[in-house]
N, C-alpha and C positions, 0 to 999 in steps of 0.2 A: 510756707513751702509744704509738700503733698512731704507724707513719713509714711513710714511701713510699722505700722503697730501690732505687738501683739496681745491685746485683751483677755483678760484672767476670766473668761466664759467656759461653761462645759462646752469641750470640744465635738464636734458633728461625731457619729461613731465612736465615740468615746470606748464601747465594752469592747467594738471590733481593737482598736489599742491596746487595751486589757489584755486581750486575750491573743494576738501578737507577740505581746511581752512575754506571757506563758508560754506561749511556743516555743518562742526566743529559750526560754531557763529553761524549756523542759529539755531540750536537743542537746545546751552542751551538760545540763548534769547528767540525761541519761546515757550520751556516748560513751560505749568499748565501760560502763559504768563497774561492771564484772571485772574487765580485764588485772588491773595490777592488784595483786596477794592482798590480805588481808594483815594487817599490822597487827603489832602484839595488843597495841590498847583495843584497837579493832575487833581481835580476834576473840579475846576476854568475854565481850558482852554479844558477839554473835554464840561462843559459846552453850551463855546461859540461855539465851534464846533459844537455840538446839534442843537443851535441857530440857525445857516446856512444854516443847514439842513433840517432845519421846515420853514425856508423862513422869520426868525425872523432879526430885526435890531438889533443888539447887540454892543453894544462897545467891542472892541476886543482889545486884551494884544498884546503885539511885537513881538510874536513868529507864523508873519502872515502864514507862509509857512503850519508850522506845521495846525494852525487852519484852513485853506482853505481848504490844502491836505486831512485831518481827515474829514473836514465838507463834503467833496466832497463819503467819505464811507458810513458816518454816513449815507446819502442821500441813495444809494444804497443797503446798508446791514442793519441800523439801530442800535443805540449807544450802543454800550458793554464795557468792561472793554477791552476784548483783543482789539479791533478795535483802543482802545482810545491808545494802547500802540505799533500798528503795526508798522507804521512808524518808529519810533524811532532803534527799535529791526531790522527793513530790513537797517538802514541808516547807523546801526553800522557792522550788518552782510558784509553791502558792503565796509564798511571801509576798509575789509581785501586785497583789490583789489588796495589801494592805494599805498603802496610799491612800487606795481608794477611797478608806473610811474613815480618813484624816483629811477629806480633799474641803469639807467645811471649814479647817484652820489654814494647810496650805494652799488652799485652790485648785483647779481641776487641773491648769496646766502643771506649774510646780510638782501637783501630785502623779500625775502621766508619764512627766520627765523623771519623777522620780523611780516609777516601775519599771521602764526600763533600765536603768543604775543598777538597780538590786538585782536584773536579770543577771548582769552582763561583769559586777563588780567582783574582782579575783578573789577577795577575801570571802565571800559569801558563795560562790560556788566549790573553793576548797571546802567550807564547811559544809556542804550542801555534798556534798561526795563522801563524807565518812561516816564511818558506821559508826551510831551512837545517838545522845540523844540532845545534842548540841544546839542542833538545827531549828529541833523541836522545841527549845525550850525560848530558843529567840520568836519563832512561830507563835508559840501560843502567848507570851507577855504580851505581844502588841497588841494578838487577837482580844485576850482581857481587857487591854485597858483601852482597846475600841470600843469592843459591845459594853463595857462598864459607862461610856461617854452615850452610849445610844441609847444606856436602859435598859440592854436589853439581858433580865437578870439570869435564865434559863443557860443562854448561850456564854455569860459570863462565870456563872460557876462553871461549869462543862471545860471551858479551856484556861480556868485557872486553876484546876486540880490536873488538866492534861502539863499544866507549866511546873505546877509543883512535882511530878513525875516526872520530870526532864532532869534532871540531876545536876550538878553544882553548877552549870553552865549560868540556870536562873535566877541564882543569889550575885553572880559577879556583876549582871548586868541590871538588877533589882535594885542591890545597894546606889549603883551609882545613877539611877533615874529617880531613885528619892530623895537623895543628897541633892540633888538637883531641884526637885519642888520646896524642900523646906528652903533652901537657901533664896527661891525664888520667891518665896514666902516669908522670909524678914525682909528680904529688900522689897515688900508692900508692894510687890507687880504680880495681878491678878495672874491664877492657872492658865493653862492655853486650855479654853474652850468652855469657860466658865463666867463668860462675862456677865451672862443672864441673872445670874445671883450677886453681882454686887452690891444689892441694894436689900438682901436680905440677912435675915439675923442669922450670927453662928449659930444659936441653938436649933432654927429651923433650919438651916443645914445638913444639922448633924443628924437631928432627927428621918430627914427626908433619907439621908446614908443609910440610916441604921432598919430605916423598913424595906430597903431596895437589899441590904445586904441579907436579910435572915433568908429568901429562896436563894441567893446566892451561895450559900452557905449549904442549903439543902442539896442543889444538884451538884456544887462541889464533890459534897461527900457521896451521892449514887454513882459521882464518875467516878470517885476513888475508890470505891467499894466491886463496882463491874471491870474497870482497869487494870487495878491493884492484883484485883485476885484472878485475874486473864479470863476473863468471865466464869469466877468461881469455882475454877480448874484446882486454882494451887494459890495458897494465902499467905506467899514467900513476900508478894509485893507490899503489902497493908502495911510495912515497918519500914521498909528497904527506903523508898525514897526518903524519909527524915534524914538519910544518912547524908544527901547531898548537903545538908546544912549545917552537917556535919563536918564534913568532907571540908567546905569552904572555912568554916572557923580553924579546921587543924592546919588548912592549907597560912594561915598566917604564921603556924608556928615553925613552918618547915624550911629547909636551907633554898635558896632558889637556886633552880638549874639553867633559867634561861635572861641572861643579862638584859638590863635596859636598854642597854646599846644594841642588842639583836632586835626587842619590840620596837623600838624607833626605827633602823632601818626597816623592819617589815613595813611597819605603817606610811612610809617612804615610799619603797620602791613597790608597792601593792596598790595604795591608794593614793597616787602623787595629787590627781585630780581633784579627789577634796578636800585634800589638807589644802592646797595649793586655793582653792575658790572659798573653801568655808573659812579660812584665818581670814579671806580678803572677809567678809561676810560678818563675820564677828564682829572686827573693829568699825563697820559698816552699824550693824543696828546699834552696838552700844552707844555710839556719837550720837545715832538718831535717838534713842530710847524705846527701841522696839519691843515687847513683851512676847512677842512669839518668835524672835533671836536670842533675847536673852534666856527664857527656858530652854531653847536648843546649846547655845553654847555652853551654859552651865551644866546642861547632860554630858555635854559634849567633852570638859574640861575635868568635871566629875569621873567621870569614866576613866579618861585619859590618866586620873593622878592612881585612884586608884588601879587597873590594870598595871602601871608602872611599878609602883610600894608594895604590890603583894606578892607575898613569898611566893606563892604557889601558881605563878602566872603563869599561860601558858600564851603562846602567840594567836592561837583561835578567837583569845578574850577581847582582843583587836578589834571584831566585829561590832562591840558595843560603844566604840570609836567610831568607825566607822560610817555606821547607820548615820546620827546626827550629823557629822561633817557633811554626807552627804544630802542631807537636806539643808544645811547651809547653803552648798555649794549650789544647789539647783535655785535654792531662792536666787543667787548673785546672777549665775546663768540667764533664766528666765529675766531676770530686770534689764540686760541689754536686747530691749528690743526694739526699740528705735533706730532709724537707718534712713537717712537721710535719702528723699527717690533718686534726687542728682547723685549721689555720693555711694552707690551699690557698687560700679566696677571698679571706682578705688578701696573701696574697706575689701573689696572680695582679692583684691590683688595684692593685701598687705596681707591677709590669712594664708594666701599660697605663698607668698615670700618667706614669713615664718615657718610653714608645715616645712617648705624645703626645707630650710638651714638644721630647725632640726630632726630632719627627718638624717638631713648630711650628717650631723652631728654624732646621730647613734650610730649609724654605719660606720662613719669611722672610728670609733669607741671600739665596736666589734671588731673591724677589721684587728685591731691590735691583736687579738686571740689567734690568729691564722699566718703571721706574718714574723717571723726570726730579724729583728734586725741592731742596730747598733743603736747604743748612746743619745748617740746625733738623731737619728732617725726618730727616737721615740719622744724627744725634744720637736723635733718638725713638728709632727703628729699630732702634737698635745697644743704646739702654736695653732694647727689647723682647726682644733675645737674652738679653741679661746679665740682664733680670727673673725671664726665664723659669727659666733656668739656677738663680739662688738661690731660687724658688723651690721645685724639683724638690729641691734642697740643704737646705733647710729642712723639708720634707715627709719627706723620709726621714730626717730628724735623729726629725722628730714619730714617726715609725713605730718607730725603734728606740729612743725612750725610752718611749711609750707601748704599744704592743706587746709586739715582742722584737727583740732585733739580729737574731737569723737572719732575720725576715723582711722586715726592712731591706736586709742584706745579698743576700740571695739573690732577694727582686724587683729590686735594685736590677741585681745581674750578669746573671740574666735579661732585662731591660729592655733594656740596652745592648748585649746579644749577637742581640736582635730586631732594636731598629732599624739596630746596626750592620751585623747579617748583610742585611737588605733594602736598605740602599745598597751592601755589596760585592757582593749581585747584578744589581743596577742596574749598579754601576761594571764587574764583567765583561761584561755584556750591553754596555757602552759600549764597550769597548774592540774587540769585534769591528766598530765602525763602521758598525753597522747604527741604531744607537738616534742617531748625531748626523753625518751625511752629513758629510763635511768637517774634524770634530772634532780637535785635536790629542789625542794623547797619549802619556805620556811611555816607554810599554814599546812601542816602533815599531821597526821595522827600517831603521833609519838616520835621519838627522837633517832629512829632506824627504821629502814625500809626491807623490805624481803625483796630477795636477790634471784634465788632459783628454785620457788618452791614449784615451778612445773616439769620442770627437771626434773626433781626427786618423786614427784606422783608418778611420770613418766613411769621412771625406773623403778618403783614400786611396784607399780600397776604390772609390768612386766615380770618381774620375778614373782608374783602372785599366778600371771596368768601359764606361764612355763612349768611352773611346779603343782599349781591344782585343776588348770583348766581354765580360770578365769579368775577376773581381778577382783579386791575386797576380801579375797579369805581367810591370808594369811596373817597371823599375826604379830603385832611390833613392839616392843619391847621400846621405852627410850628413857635413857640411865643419862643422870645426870643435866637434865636440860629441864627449866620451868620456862616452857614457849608454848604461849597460847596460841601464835601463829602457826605453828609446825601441829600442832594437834588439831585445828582447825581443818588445813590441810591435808591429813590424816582420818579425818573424822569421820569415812567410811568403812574404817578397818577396826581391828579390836583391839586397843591399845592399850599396856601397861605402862605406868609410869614407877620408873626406880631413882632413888635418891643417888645408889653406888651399884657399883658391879655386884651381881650375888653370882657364887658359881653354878649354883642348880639353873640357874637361865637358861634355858633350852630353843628360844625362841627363835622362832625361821628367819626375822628381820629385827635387826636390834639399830637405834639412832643413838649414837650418841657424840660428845664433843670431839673436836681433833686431837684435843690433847692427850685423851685417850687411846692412844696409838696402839696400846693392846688390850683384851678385854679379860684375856689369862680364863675363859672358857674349859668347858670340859670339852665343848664342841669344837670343830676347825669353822674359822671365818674370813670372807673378804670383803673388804673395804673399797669403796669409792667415798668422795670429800665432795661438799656442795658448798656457794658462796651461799649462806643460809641470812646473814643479814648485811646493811651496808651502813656505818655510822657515821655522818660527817665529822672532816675533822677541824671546828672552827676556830680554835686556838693554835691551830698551826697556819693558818690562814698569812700569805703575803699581799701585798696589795695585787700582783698579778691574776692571784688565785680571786681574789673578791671582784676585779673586772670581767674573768670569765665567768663567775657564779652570775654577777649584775645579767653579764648579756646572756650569756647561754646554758644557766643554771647548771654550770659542771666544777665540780671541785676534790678536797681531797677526801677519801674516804677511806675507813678504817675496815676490816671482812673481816665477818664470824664468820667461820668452817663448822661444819658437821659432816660427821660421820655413818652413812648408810654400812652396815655390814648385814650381811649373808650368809645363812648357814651353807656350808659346802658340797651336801647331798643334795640340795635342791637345785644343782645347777645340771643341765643334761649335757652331755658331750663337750664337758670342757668349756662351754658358752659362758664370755668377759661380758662384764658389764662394761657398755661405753662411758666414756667421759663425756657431759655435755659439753 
């Protein structure tokens, strides 16, 4: 009988797909990209970046690549929120470009399907959105240990010293793709993409490594030498990155802040699609004895233990999960392609049977967030998922004894990879903060969000321009606060920072905590209160609060307040500051 095959060929337009997929990740990373505040981890290293910029000596964090590269815009265009977040949003956009150099182990297709995944996967465009050098450091690993598979030694030192400049992010996800080769390497299954040498000596090998590495080793260090020191500007960098491996060793000795039970739901409800296809995938090559599954799944597995056991995890580190699963997942995908020609408008009819049920499914999951009702009712409700569900269970039992299994099976995988793929694009479209104003979520740049920092520029900006003429002049005073955020925010003003009240403080605008409710001045002052941060509150979490977080990312949250105060001669005719 005639089949519909799909053949592991480079596909016709293949770069036009390519570069499709880039369009795809360039749009949603670089949407409203500027719009929400700069977080305190955020604000820390846009900071320093600033620093650079103004021709300041700054101590600078391990993420030199990122702070240099950034410091080098700031200089040119001048410090904004987008600016502080470009980078990251272009390193992950180019991410989708990497496949490509892997398409001799996974194939053209698998590797195509797989560029778009990384466009469009929520975990990777949270990271792809924040300031810092996260993104960068997942960017340049793979760019390494491609051009190191090409030979091509120039372009291999170059972004394995831009990797080593990405800060701790590249040791979490280093350690656990090495664990990964050695273990693949006592269990006697050759490297992926190394088959050509099985027949020659370790020694020649090693040797062939060691004359490939020594220019390696040369533009390494020109990149780290022009990078480092932000092309010779400021020689802050040439140390600073050692510290991310630093960073990562203390990070085992520290208390952890964020439960395993939080990274497992992330990994859950962020990436259901290839935990959901790459587990099917795993126990798939290991039966067969695949050598290019089982180096994925032991990266894969590796990563996973590790991420879980270290103190210092944070939910970003996810991503190094992630990545493998989904190329699991695309192998499993790609291998249903078989489709019987008589048998198209029944497998197509068992995918839209699924998409409905659960597409019904979620809806009424959500609707429970909108609706007051009794006992009984939320009993019904809960019969109406679980109905739906065996029946969907039962229908496809009907289809593959009455039918065939294939088209059991393969509407059924289709079905699940529809509606799943249409909530992980919902869920990345969430994550950028555009689709739930306020919304928590768990792949964030530090463990609080800023609440009203345009509020308080507003307001700023206004009492500078009523009292001098124009905004930026006056100056602020902020007693009692270490917020890299709010100074961020601030960072066109002339800003002191004070540990406690001193009474000589004479300043036109003082920030300080609510707690401070007087500041006992020589001067007279008025106050207005901003929600300055918002902390989730997950230990107070009921199961109702976790259904609404599940569907519509809203939950309980904790407010920091601060304090704007005023001196009382700069106001003219009695004129109140509004409340936002």
């Amino acid at each position: 009988m005639l089949k519909l095959r799909m053949i592991f060929r480079r596909p016709k337009s293949e770069g036009v797909f390519y570069l499709l997929a880039f369009m795809l990740a360039l749009f949603i990373r670089l949407s409203a990209l500027g719009q929400l505040p700069l977080t305190d981890v955020e604000a820390k290293l846009a900071l320093q970046s600033l620093g650079i910029a103004e021709g300041k000596q700054v101590l600078l964090d391990p993420p030199v690549s990122y702070l240099s590269l950034t410091g080098i815009l700031f200089f040119i265009f001048g410090g904004t929120n987008f600016l502080a977040r470009l980078l990251p949003a272009l390193a992950g956009s180019a991410l989708v470009f990497v496949p490509n150099l892997f398409r001799e182990q996974i194939k053209p297709i698998p590797a195509l399907f797989l560029a778009f995944v990384l466009a469009l996967d929520p975990g990777m465009v949270a990271v792809s959105r924040q300031a810092g050098g996260d993104m960068l450091a997942i960017l340049f690993l793979f760019l390494t240990w491609a051009m190191w598979q090409q030979r091509r030694t120039a372009l291999t030192g170059i972004c394995g010293a831009l990797a080593l400049m990405s800060g701790e992010m590249l040791w979490v996800g280093l350690v656990g793709l090495l664990l990964a080769l050695v273990l693949q390497w006592a269990l006697g299954t050759p490297c992926l993409g190394r088959e050509v040498l099985d027949n020659e000596p370790v020694s020649g090998r090693v040797q062939v490594a060691m004359s490939r590495l020594r220019p390696v080793v040369a533009y390494g260090f020109g990149t780290l030498l022009v990078v480092g020191t932000t092309l010779f500007l400021s020689a802050n960098g040439l140390s600073a990155w050692l510290n991310g491996l630093l960073d990562y060793f203390k990070g085992w000795a520290q208390i952890p802040e964020i439960s395993i039970g939080r990274m497992l739901l992330a990994l859950v409800v962020y990436a259901p699609l290839s935990v959901i296809f790459g587990v099917i995938e795993i126990f798939r090559g290991w039966w067969l004895g695949s050598r290019k599954v089982t180096l994925i799944s032991l990266w894969a597995v590796m990563s996973l233990l590790l991420v879980f056991f270290y103190p210092g995890r944070r939910v970003v580190d996810l991503v190094w999960v992630i990545v493998p699963l989904w190329c699991l997942a695309v192998f499993q995908l790609t291998r249903q392609k078989e489709i019987l020609a008589g048998e198209r408008i029944e497998t197509v009819g068992v995918v839209l049977l699924t998409v409905v049920v659960l597409v019904f499914v979620w809806l009424d999951l959500t609707s429970l967030n909108f609706v007051l009702f009794e006992q009984n009712e939320l009993y019904m409700r809960l019969g109406l998922v679980g109905g739906a569900l065996l029946l969907l269970a039962i229908s496809i039992l009907l289809v593959g004894l009455g039918w065939s299994e294939q088209i059991a099976v393969s509407g059924l995988i289709w079905g699940v990879f529809v509606a799943l793929g249409i909530y992980t694009i919902g869920t990345a479209w969430g994550v950028t903060g555009l689709r739930t104003p306020g919304g928590v979520e768990l792949f964030s740049a530090g463990s609080s969000s800023v609440a009203q920092a345009d509020y308080l520029l507003q307001t700023v900006d206004d009492v500078s321009e009523w009292s001098v003429g124009h905004v930026d002049s006056q100056a602020v005073t902020i007693v009692g606060l270490e917020s890299p955020s709010l100074e961020w925010v601030l960072r066109d003003y002339d800003i002191q920072s004070l540990d406690t009240v001193d009474s000589s403080v004479n300043s036109a605008l003082v920030v300080a905590p609510a707690y401070m409710n007087e500041l006992n001045l020589q001067a007279s002052y008025r106050g207005q209160d901003f929600v300055w941060q918002k902390t989730p509150s997950w230990i107070l979490m009921r199961w109702t609060d976790w259904l609404k977080w599940l569907t519509l990312r809203q939950m309980p949250q904790d407010d920091t307040y601060i304090v704007l105060w005023v001196r009382d001669d700069l106001f003219k005719n009695d004129i109140q500051i509004q409340s936002p």
